[in-house]
C-alpha positions as CSV (number, residue, x, y, z in Angstrom):
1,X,0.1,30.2,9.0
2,X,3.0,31.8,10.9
3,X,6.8,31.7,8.5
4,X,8.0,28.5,10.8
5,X,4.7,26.4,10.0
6,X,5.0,27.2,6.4
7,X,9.0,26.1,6.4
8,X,7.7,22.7,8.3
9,X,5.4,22.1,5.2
10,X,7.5,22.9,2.4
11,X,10.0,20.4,4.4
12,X,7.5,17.3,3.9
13,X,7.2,18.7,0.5
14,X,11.1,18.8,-0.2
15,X,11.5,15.6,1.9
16,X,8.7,13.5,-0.4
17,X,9.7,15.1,-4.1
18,X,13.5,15.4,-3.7
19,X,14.2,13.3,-0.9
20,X,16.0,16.1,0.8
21,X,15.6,18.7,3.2
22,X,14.8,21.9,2.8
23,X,17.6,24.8,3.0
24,X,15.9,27.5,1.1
25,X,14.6,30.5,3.3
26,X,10.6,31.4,2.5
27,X,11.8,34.1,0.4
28,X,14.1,31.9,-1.7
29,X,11.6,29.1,-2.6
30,X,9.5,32.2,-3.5
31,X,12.3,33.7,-6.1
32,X,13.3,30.2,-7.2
33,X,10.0,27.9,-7.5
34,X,7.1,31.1,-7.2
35,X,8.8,33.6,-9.6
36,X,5.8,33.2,-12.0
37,X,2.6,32.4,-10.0
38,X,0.1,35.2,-9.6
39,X,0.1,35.6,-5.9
40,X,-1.5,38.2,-3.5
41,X,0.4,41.3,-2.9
42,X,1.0,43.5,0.4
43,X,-1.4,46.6,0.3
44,X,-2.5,48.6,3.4
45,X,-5.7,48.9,5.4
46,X,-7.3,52.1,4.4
47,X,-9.4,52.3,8.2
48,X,-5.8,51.0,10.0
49,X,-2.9,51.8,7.7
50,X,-1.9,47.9,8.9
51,X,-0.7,45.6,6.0
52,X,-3.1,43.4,4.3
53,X,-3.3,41.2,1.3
54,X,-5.2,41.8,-2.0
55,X,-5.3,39.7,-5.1
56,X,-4.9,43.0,-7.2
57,X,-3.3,46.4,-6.3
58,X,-4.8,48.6,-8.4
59,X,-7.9,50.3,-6.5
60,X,-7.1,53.0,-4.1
61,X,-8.7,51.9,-1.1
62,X,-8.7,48.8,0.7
63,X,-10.5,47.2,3.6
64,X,-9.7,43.4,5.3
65,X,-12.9,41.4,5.5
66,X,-12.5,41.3,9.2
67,X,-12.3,45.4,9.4
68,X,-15.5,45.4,6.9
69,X,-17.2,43.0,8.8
70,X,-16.5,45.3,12.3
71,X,-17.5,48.2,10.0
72,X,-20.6,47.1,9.3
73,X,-22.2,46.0,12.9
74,X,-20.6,48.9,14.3
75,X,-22.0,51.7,12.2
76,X,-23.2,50.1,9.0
77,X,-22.4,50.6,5.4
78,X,-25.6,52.4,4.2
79,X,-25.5,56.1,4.6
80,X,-28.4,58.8,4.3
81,X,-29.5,59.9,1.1
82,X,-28.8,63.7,-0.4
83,X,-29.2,65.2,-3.0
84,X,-27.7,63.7,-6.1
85,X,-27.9,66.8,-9.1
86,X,-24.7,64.7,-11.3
87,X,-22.6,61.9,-12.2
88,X,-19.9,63.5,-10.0
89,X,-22.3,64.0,-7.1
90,X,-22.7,60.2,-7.2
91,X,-19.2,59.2,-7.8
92,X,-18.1,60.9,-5.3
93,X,-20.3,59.8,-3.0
94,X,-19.4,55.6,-4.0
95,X,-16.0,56.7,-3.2
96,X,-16.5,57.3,0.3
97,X,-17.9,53.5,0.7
98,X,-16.0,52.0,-2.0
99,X,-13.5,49.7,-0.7
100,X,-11.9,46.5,-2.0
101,X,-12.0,44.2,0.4
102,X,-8.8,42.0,0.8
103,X,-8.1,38.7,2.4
104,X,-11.7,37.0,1.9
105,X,-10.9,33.9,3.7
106,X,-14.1,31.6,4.1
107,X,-14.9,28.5,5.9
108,X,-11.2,28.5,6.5
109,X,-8.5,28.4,9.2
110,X,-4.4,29.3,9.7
111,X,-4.5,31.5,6.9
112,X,-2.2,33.9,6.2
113,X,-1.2,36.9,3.5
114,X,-3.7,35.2,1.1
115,X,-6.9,36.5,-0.9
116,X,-10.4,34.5,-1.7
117,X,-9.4,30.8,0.2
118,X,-12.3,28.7,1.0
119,X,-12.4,25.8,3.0
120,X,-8.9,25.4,3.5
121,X,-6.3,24.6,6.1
122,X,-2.8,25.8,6.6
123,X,-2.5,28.2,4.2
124,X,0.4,30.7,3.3
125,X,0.9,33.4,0.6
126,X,-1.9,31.9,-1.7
127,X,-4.5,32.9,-4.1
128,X,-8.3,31.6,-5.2
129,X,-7.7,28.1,-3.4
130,X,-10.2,25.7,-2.2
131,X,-10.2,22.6,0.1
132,X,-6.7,22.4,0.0
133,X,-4.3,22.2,3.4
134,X,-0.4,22.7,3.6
135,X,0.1,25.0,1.1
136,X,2.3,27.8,0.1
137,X,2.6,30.2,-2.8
138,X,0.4,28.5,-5.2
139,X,-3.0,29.8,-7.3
140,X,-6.4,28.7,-8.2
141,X,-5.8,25.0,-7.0
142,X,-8.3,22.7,-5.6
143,X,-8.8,19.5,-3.2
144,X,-5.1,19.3,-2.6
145,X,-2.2,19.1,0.1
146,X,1.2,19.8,0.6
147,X,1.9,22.0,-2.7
148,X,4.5,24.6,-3.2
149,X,4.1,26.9,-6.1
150,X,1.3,25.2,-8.5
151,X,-1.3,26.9,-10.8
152,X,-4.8,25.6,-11.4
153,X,-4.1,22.6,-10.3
154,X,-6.1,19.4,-8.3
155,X,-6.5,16.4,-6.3
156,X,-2.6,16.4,-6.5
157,X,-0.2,15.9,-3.0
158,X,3.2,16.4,-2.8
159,X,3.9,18.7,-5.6
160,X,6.3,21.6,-6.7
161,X,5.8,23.6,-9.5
162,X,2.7,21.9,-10.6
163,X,0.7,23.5,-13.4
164,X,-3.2,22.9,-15.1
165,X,-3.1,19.1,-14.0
166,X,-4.3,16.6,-11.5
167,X,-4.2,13.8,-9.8
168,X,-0.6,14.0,-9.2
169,X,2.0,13.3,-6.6
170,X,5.6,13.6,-5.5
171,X,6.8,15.7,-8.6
172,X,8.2,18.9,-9.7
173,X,7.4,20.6,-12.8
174,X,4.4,19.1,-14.4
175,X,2.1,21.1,-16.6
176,X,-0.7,20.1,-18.3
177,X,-1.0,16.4,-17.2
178,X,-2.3,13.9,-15.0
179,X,-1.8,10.6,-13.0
180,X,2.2,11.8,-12.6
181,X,4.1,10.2,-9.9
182,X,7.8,10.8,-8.5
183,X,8.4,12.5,-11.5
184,X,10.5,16.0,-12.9
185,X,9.5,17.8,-15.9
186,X,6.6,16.4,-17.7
187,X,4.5,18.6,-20.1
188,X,0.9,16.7,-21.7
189,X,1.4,13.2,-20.3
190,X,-0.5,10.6,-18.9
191,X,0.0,8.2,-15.9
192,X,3.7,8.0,-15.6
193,X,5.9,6.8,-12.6
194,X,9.7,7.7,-12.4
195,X,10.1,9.5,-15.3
196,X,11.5,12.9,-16.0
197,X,12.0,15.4,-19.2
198,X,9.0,14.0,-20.9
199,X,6.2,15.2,-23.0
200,X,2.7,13.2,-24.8
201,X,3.5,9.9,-23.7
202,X,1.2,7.6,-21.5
203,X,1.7,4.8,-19.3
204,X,5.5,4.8,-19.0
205,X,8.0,4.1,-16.1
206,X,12.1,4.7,-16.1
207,X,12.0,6.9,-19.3
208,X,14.1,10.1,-19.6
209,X,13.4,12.5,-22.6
210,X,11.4,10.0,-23.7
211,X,13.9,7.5,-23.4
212,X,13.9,3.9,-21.8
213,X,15.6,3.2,-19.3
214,X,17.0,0.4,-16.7
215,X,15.5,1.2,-13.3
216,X,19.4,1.5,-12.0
217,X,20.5,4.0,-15.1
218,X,17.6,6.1,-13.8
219,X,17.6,6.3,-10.0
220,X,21.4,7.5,-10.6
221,X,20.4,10.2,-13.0
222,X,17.5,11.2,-11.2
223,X,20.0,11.6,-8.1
224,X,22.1,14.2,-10.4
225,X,18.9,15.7,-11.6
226,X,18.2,16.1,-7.8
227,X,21.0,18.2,-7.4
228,X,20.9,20.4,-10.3
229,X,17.1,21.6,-9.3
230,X,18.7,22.2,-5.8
231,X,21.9,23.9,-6.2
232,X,22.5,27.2,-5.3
């Protein structure tokens, strides 16, 4: 997914959680919703010297999955045997074959600066995702669209910051949940609508900090809420 595309999604996704546009650069919703998500990092074709994306930098040598693939029909990845008399002999040898391959993208398409994505769709800057489409800087999430910067997280639309919980839509900062709609900053709850700064409470609407409240007395909070998340 090209920078534009991905600013187009995380529009929707601004447009459906906050009810605003989006003004953040890619770079800034990366700093200020992305900070803390295990994402894949820029590395560098070992056979090309072109930029490529690995979940982990620490091997030496890397290889994209399309360069390995290419590698391996042109010459092939088995080499004649020799004579072996150590453990250095052979570890020396592994070396010369022993690359880590980097952005395994399967069954997927529009893919871009990501690492192990399978069967997924519009995808930018994400890690160990699968079936998901329309979504940007997020890890190990599942059947899911239109999420920015979420964690082990499924069957959820809509979503910023959205961590360990599913079936959730059109809300930011939600760990450890589920059933959470149009709601900000909920930690171990359970099907709530239009509620923000709450934790272990179930089947609630209006509340703030676990508060009740008048449907009027919340939608003008939640509108200073709004801008608090979003200022500068």
């Amino acid at each position: 997914m090209k920078n534009k595309q991905a600013l187009e999604v995380s529009n929707k996704v601004f447009l459906n959680v906050f009810g605003k546009n989006n003004h953040y650069k890619l770079e800034q919703i990366l700093s200020k919703f992305a900070f803390d998500i295990k994402l894949p990092q820029k590395v560098y074709d070992s056979m090309t010297g072109k930029e490529t994306w690995a979940e982990s930098v620490n091997p030496n040598k890397f290889i994209t999955q399309g360069n390995m693939e290419l590698y391996e029909k042109q010459h092939g990845w088995m080499i004649k045997k020799r004579e072996v008399n150590n453990l250095d002999d052979i570890l020396k040898l592994w070396k010369k074959v022993n690359f880590t391959t980097t952005e395994r993208i399967y069954d997927s398409e529009n893919v871009s600066k990501s690492d192990t994505i399978y069967k997924s769709e519009n995808v930018y800057r994400s890690l160990d995702c699968r079936e998901c489409k329309n979504i940007l800087f997020s890890d190990g999430c599942a059947n899911s669209e239109f999420i920015i910067a979420c964690q082990r997280t499924s069957t959820s639309n809509f979503c910023i910051r959205v961590d360990d919980s599913g079936n959730c839509i059109n809300s930011y900062n939600v760990i450890c949940s589920s059933q959470i709609s149009n709601s900000f900053f909920i930690q171990d709850c359970k099907n709530l609508d239009e509620c923000m700064f709450c934790s272990h409470i179930s089947d609630k609407k209006y509340c703030i900090s676990n508060m009740q409240f008048e449907k009027e007395e919340y939608y003008q909070i939640k509108k200073e809420i709004i801008n608090w998340i979003l200022s500068s």
